[in-house]
C-alpha positions as CSV (number, residue, x, y, z in Angstrom):
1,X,0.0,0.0,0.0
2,X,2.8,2.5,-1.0
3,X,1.2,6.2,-2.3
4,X,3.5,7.4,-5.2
5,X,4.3,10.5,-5.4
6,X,3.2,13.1,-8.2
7,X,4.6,16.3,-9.2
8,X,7.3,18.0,-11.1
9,X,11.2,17.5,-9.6
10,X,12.8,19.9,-8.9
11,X,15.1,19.5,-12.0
12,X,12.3,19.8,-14.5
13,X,11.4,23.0,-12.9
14,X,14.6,24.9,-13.1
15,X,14.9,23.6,-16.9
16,X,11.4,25.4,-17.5
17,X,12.7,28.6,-15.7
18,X,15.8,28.4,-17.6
19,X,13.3,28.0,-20.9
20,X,10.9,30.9,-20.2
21,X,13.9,33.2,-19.2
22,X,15.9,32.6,-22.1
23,X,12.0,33.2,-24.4
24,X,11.7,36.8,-22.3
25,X,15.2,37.9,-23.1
26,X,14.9,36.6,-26.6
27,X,11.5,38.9,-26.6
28,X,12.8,41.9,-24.9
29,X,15.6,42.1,-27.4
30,X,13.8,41.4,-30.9
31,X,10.2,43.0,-29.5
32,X,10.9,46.8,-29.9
33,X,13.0,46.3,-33.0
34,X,9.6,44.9,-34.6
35,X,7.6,47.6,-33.1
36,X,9.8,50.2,-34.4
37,X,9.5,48.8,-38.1
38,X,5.5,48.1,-37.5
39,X,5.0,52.1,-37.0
40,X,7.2,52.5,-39.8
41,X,5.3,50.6,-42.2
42,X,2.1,52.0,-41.1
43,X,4.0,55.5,-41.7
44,X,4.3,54.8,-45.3
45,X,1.4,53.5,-45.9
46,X,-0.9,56.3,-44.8
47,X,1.6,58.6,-46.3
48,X,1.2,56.6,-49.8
49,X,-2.6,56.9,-49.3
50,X,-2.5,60.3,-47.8
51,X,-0.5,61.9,-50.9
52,X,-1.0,59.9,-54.1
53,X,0.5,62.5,-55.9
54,X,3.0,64.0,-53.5
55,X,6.3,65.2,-54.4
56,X,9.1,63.9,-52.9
57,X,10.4,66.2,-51.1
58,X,6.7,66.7,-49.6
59,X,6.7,62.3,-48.7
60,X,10.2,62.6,-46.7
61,X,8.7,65.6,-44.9
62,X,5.6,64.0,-44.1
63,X,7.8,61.1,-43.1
64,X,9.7,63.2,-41.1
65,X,7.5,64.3,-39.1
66,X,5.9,61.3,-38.6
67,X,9.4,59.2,-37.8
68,X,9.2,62.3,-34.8
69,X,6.3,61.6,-33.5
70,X,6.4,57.8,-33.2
71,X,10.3,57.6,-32.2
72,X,11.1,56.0,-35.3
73,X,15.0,56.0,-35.5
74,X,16.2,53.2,-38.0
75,X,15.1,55.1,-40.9
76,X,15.5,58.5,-42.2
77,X,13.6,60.5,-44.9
78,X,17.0,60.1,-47.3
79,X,16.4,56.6,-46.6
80,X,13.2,55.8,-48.5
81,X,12.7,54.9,-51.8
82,X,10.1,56.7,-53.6
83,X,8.8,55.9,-57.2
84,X,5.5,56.7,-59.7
85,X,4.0,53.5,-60.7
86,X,1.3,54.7,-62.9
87,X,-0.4,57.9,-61.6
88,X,0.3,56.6,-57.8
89,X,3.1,57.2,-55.6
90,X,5.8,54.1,-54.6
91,X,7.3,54.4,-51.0
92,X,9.7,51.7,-50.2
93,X,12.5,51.2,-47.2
94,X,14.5,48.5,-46.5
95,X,17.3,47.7,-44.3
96,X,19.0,44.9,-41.3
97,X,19.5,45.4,-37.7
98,X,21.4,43.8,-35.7
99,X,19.4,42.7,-32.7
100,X,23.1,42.0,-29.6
101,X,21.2,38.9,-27.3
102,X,24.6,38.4,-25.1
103,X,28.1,38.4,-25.3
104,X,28.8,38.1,-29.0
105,X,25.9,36.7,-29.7
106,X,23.6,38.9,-32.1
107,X,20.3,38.5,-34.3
108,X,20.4,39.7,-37.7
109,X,16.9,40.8,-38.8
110,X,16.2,42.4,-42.5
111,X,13.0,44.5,-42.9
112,X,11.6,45.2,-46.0
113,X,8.1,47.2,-46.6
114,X,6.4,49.4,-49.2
115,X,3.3,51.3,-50.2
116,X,1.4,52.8,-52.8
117,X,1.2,52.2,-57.0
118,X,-2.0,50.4,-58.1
């Protein structure tokens, strides 16, 4: 008439911690990089619908101000690539970043968006 014993050891449970710690720190790192290029992305695309027929010069300053109110960094007006296809505007950006998890560890991630044309 021996009970058994149920549970998780104490082993397992560390492993888990070690698991979900090494998830957060993975997800703190990468998180705001994707944030950053999400509002960036969203920047170009109401700029693209905003101004179908903008000028250039007029799109980086609309970008610029946006990229100043949503802390967008990465990217600069000189940055974007703007182009007519048809009678619509083209706004494009690209580029990596380089995501340091520990030590000389580091993520590469390449972002890539665009707005506009028909």
């Amino acid at each position: 008439m021996l009970n058994s014993q149920r549970g998780v050891s104490i082993m397992a449970l560390i492993a888990v911690l070690v698991v979900l710690a090494v998830v957060a720190l993975f997800g703190m790192k990468v998180v705001p990089s994707f944030l950053e290029f999400r509002s960036a992305q969203k920047a170009i695309d109401a700029i693209a619908r905003d101004m179908p027929n903008g000028s250039p010069a007029d799109i980086r300053r609309a970008f610029e101000n946006r990229s100043n109110i949503d802390d967008i960094t990465t990217i600069k007006p000189a940055d974007l690539d703007i182009g007519k296809d048809g009678n619509a505007v083209t706004i494009a950006f690209s580029y990596r970043k380089e995501v340091p998890l520990f030590k000389n560890v580091g993520l590469y991630i390449d972002y890539a968006a665009s707005a506009g044309g028909q």
